[in-house]
C-alpha positions as CSV (number, residue, x, y, z in Angstrom):
1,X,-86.4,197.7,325.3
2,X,-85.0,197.7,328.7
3,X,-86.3,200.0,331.7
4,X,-84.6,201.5,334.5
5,X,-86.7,202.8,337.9
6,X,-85.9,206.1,338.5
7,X,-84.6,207.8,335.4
8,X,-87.3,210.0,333.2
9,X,-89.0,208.8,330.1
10,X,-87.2,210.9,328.2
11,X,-83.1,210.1,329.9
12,X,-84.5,206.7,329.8
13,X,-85.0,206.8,325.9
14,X,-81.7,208.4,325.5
15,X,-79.8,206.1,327.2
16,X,-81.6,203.0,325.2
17,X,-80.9,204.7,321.9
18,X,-77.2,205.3,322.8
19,X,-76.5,202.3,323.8
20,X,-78.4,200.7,320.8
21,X,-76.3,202.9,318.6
22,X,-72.9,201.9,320.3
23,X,-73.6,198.1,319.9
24,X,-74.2,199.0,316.3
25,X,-71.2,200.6,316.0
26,X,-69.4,197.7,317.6
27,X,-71.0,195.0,315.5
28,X,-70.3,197.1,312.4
29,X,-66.1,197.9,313.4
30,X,-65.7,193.9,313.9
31,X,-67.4,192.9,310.7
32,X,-64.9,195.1,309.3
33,X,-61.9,193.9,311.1
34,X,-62.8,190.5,310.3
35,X,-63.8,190.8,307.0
36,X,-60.9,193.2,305.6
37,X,-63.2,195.4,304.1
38,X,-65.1,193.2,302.6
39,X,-67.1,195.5,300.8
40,X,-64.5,196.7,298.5
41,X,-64.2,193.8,295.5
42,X,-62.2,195.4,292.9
43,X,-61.6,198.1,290.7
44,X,-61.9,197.1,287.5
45,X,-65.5,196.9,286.4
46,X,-66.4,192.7,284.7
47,X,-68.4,193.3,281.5
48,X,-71.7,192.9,280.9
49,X,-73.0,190.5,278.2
50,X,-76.6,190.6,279.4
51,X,-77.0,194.2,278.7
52,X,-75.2,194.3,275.7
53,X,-77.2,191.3,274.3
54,X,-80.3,193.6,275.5
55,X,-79.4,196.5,273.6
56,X,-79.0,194.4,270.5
57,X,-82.5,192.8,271.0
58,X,-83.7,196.7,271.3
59,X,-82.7,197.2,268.0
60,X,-83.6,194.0,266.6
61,X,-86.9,193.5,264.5
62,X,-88.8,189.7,263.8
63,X,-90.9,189.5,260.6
64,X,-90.9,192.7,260.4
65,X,-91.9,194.3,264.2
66,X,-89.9,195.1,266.7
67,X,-89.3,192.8,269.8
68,X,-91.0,193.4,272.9
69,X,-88.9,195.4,275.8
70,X,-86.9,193.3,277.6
71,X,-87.8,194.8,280.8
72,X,-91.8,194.4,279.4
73,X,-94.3,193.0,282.0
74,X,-94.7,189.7,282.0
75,X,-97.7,189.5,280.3
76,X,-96.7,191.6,277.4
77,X,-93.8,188.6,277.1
78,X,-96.4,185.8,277.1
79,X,-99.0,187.8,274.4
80,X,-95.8,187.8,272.3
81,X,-94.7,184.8,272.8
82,X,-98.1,183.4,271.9
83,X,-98.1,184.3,268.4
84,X,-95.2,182.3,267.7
85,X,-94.3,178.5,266.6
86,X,-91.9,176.4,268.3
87,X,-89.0,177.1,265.2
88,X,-89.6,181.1,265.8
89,X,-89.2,180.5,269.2
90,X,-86.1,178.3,269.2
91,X,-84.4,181.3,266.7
92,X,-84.4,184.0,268.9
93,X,-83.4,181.8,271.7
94,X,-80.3,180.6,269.6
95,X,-79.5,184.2,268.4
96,X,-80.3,185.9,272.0
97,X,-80.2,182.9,274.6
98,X,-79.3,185.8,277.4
99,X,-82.0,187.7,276.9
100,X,-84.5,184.9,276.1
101,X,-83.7,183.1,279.0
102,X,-83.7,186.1,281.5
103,X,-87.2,187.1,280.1
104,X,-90.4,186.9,282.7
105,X,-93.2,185.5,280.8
106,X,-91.1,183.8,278.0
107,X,-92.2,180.0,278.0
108,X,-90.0,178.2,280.8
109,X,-88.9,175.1,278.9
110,X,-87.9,178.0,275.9
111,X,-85.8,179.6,278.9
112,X,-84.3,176.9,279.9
113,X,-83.2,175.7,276.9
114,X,-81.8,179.3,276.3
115,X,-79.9,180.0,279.3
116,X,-77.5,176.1,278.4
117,X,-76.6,178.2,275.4
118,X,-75.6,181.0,277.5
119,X,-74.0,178.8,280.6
120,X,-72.1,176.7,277.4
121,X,-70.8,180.0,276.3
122,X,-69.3,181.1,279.7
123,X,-68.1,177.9,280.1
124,X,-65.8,178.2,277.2
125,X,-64.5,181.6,278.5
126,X,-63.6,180.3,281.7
127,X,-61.9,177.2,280.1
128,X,-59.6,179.3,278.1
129,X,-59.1,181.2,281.3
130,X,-57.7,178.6,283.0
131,X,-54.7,178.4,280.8
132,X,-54.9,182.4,280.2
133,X,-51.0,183.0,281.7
134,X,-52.0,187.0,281.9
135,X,-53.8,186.2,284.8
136,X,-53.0,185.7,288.5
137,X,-52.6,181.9,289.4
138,X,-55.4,182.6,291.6
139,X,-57.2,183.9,288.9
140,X,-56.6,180.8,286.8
141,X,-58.6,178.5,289.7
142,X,-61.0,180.8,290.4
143,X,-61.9,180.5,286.5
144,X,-61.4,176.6,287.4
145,X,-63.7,176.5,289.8
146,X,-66.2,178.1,287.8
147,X,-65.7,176.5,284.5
148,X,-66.7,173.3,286.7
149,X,-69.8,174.6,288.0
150,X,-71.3,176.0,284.9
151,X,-70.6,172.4,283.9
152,X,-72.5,171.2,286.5
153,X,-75.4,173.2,285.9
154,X,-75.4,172.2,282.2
155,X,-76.3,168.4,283.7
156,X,-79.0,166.7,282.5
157,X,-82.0,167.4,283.6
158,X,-81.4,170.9,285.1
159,X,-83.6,173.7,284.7
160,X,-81.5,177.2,285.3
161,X,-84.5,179.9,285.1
162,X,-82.0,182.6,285.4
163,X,-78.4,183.0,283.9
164,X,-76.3,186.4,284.2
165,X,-72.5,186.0,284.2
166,X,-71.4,189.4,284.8
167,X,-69.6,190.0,287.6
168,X,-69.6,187.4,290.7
169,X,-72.8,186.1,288.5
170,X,-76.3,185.1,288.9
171,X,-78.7,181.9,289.0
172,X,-82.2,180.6,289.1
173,X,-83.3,176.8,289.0
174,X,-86.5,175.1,289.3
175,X,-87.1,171.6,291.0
176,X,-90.3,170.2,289.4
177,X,-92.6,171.5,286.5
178,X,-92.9,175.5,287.1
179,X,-95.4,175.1,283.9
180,X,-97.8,172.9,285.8
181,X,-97.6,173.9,289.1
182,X,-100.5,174.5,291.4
183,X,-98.2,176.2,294.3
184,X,-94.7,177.7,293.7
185,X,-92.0,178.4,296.9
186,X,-89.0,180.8,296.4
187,X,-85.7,180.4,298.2
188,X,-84.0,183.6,298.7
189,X,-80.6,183.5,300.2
190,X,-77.9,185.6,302.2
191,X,-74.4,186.7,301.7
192,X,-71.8,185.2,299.3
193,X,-74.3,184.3,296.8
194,X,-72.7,184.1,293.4
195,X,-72.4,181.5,290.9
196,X,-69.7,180.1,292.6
197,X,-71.4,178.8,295.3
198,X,-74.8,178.2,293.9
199,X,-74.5,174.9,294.6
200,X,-71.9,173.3,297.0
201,X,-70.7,169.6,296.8
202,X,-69.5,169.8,300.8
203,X,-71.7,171.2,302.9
204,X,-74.3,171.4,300.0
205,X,-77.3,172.2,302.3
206,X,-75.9,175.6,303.1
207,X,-76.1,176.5,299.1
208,X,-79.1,177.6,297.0
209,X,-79.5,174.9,295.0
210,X,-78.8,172.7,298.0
211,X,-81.4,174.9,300.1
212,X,-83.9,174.6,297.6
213,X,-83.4,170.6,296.3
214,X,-83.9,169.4,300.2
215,X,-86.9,171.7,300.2
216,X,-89.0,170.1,297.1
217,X,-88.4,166.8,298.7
218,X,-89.4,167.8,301.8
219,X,-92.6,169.1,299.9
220,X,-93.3,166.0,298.3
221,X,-93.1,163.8,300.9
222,X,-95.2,166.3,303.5
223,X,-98.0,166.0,300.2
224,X,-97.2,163.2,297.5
225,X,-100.0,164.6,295.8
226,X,-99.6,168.4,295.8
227,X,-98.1,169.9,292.5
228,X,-95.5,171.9,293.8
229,X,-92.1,173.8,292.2
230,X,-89.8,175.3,294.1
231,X,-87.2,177.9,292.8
232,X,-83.5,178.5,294.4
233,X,-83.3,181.7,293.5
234,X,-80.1,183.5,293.9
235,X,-80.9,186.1,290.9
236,X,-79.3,189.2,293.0
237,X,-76.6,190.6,293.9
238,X,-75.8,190.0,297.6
239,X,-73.3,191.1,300.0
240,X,-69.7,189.9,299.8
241,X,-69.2,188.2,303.6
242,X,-70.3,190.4,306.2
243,X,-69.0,193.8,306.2
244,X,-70.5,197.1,305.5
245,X,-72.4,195.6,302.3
246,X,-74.9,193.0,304.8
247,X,-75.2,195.9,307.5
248,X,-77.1,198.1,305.1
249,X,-80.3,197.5,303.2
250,X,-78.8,199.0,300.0
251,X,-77.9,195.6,297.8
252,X,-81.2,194.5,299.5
253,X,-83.2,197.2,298.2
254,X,-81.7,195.9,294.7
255,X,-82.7,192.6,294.7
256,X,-86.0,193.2,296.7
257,X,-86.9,195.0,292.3
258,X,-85.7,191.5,291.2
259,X,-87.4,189.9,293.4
260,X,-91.0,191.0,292.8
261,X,-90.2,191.0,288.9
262,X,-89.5,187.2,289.1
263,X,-93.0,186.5,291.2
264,X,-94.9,188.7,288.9
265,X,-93.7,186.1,286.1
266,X,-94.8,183.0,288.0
267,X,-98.1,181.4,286.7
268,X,-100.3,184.1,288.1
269,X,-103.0,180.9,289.4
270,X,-100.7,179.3,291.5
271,X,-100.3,180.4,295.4
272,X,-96.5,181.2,296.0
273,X,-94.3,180.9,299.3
274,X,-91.5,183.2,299.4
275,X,-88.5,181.3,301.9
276,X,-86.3,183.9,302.8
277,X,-82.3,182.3,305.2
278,X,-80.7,185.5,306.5
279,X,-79.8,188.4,304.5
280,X,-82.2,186.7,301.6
281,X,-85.1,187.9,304.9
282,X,-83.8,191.3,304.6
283,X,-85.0,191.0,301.0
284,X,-88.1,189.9,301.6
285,X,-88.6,192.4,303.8
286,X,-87.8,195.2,301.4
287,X,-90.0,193.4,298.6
288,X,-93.0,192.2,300.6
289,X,-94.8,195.8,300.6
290,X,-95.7,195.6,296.3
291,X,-95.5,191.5,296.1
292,X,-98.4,190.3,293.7
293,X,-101.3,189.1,295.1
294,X,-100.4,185.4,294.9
295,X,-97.2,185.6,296.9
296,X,-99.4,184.1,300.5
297,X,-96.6,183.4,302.8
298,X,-93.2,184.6,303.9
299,X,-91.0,182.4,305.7
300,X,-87.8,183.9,307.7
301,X,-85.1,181.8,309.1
302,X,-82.1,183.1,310.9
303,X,-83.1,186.7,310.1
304,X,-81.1,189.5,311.0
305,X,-84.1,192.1,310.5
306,X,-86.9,192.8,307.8
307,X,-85.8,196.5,307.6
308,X,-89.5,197.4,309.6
309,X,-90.0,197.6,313.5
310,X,-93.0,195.5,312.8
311,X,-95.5,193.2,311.0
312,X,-97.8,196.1,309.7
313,X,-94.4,198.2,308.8
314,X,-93.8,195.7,306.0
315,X,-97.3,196.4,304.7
316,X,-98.0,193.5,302.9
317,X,-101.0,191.2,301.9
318,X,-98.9,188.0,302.7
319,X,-98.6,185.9,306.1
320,X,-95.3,186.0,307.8
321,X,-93.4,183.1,309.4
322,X,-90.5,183.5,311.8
323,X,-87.9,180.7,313.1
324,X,-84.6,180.9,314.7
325,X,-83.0,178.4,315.8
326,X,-81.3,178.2,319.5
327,X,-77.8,178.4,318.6
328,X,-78.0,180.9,315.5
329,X,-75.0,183.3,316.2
330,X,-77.5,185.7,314.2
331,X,-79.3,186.1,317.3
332,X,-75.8,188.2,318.8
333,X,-76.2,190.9,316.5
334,X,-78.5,194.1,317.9
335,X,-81.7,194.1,316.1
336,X,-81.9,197.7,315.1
337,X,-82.0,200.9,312.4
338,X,-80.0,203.9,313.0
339,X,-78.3,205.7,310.1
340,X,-78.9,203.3,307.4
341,X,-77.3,200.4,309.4
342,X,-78.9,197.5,310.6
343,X,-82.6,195.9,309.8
344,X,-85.0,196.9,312.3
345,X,-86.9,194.6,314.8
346,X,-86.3,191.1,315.0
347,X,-88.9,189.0,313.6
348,X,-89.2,186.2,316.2
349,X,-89.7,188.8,319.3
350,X,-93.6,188.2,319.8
351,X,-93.8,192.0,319.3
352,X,-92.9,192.2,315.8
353,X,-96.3,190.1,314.9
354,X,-94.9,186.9,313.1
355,X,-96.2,183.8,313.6
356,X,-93.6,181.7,315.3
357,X,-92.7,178.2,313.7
358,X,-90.2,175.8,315.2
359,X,-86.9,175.3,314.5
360,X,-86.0,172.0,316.1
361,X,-83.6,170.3,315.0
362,X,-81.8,172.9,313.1
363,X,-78.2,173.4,314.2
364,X,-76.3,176.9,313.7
365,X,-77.3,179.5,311.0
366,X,-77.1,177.6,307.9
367,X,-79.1,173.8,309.7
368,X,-82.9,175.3,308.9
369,X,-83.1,172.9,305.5
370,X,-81.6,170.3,306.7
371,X,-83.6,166.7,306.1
372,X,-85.2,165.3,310.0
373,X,-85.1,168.7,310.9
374,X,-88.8,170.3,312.9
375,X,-87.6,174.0,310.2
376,X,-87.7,172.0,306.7
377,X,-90.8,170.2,307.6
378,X,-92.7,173.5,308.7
379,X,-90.7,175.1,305.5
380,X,-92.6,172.0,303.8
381,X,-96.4,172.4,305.4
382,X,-96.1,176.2,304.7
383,X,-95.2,175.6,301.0
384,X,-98.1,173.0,299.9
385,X,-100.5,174.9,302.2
386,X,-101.0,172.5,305.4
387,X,-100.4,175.5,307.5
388,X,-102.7,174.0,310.2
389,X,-100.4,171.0,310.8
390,X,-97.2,173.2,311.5
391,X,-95.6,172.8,314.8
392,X,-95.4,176.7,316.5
393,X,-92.9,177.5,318.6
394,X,-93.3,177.7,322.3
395,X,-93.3,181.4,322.3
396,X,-96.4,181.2,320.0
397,X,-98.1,178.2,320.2
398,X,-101.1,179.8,318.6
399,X,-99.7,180.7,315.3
400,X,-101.9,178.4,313.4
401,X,-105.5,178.5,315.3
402,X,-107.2,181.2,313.5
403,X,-106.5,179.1,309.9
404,X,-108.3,176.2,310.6
């Protein structure tokens, strides 16, 4: 905060917050000029298979007993699951592959199998879709481009932990054996995260799957050795572009839920790395208060805010990385709170109480995973727990001493 010699504490303070609150304003009256109201997708509501496939599990019995909640804790699912052969296991998947494969603490192979039932089914409703002449022409591609990525994700070899095609949809994959992992990171990303662009062909390193593929390698090759999984997680809803939606913490509060139900159904032995691009820190921010014990580390890039003024607002357990790099556009937009709008401090200011990694190398607000870059390889060292070879920032050149 800036001060000015001769004015009172108190006109001083005034001032600050005014002209905080008219920069907010500002920011928040272009977003909405440029966007069009970005915020407003639609008024007629997409169904829901998930939750009708939930209420029929809910009234479903097996041999005799019913089956366990699907919102159960984790371990609940696995004590279940337990008690079951490999045929047992494959017939609910086949009957409920939604519900099975959106299931924390179901076995991960059984989920994975699961969810390419569900992604096939989707694909053949946006196949017929495309040829579906009651729809717009724009329609018609957009159910194009989606029957081709559901296609995609049904390649060989891919492992989608999450599946929900309600809506813009949602989608988890893991890189590596989850099963047999010994640490686990997270990506968690920002706006326009929807099936659609879970993965991007052009420009791939600025999608989820992208994000989180460059990361494993990265992993393995900064520890050949270390037994590692990482998870592109875009299993929320996030904001459409950047209007009203991305200024509040609303859709972050939502997926913050999500976001501490899918750590509490990692393997609970295995230290996990939450790495959190933009509006995916917000998130983070919002979740990192009741995170399970084994989340260690949180890793922002390009954050707008962590909706807290400072490292002990967010109250957790965890250690918190910060990086931004040089020519981030994020860095334009006021780092504030003030009637529900914006996200608090920034969380590279020394204040906040981050530990400061380096970005070099990263180009823009979508460059922190990108391969050769100083932000992937510290992304790396945080993930497989060589935090005292990570190269701090100049602003905090400490940020590793007191782990050696």
């Amino acid at each position: 905060m800036n001060s000015f010699p001769g004015l009172s504490p108190s006109f001083g303070f005034l001032q600050s917050t005014a002209w905080r609150a008219a920069l907010a304003l500002v920011v928040v009256f272009v977003m909405l000029a440029l966007t069009g109201w970005t915020a407003i997708r639609g008024t007629k509501e997409d169904a829901n298979p998930l939750a009708t496939a939930r209420t029929a599990w809910q009234h479903a019995t097996f041999h005799g007993r019913p089956l366990p909640d699907p919102m159960a804790a984790p371990a609940t699912v696995r004590a279940f699951f337990a008690k079951l052969d490999r045929p047992e296991e494959q017939r609910l998947a086949s009957r409920y592959p939604l519900v099975v494969g959106n299931l924390g603490g179901a076995p991960v192979k059984l989920r994975y199998r699961a969810n390419r039932m569900a992604i096939d089914d989707a694909r053949a409703i946006a196949k017929r879709r495309m040829t579906d002449k009651r729809l717009t022409p724009v329609g018609r591609q957009t159910a194009g481009r989606l029957m081709h990525r559901l296609e995609s994700m049904m390649s060989r070899g891919r492992q989608i932990l999450a599946f929900d095609p309600a809506g813009d949809g949602r989608a988890a994959e893991v890189f590596g054996n989850l099963a047999k992992a010994r640490r686990v990171s997270v990506v968690v990303p920002g706006v326009d995260t929807n099936l659609s662009t879970f993965e991007r062909t052009a420009k791939a390193l600025t999608a989820p799957v992208g994000m989180a593929r460059s990361l494993y390698k990265a992993e393995r090759k900064a520890r050949p050795d270390a037994r590692t999984a990482v998870i592109a997680w875009a299993d929320y809803t996030s904001p459409a572009g950047l209007g009203v939606e991305a200024a509040t913490g609303q859709l972050a509060g939502a997926g913050a839920v999500r976001l501490r139900a899918l750590t509490e159904s990692l393997p609970p032995a295995a230290p996990v790395s939450l790495f959190c691009h933009s509006y995916g820190s917000v998130v983070c921010g919002v979740a990192a208060r009741d995170l399970p014990s084994n989340v260690e580390d949180i890793a922002v890039a390009g954050s707008p805010g962590m909706r807290a003024e400072s490292l002990s607002g967010l109250g957790t357990h965890a250690r918190v990385w910060a990086m931004r790099d040089a020519d981030d556009w994020i860095q334009d937009v006021p780092n504030l709170e003030l009637g529900g709008l914006g996200h608090g401090a920034d969380p590279v200011e020394p204040s906040f109480g981050a530990r400061i990694l380096s970005a070099q190398g990263a180009q823009g607000h979508t460059g922190y995973f990108a391969p050769g870059t100083q932000s992937l390889h510290n992304f790396a060292l945080v993930g497989v727990g060589a935090l005292t070879s990570v190269d701090c920032a100049v602003t905090d050149p400490h940020c590793s001493a007191d782990l050696a």
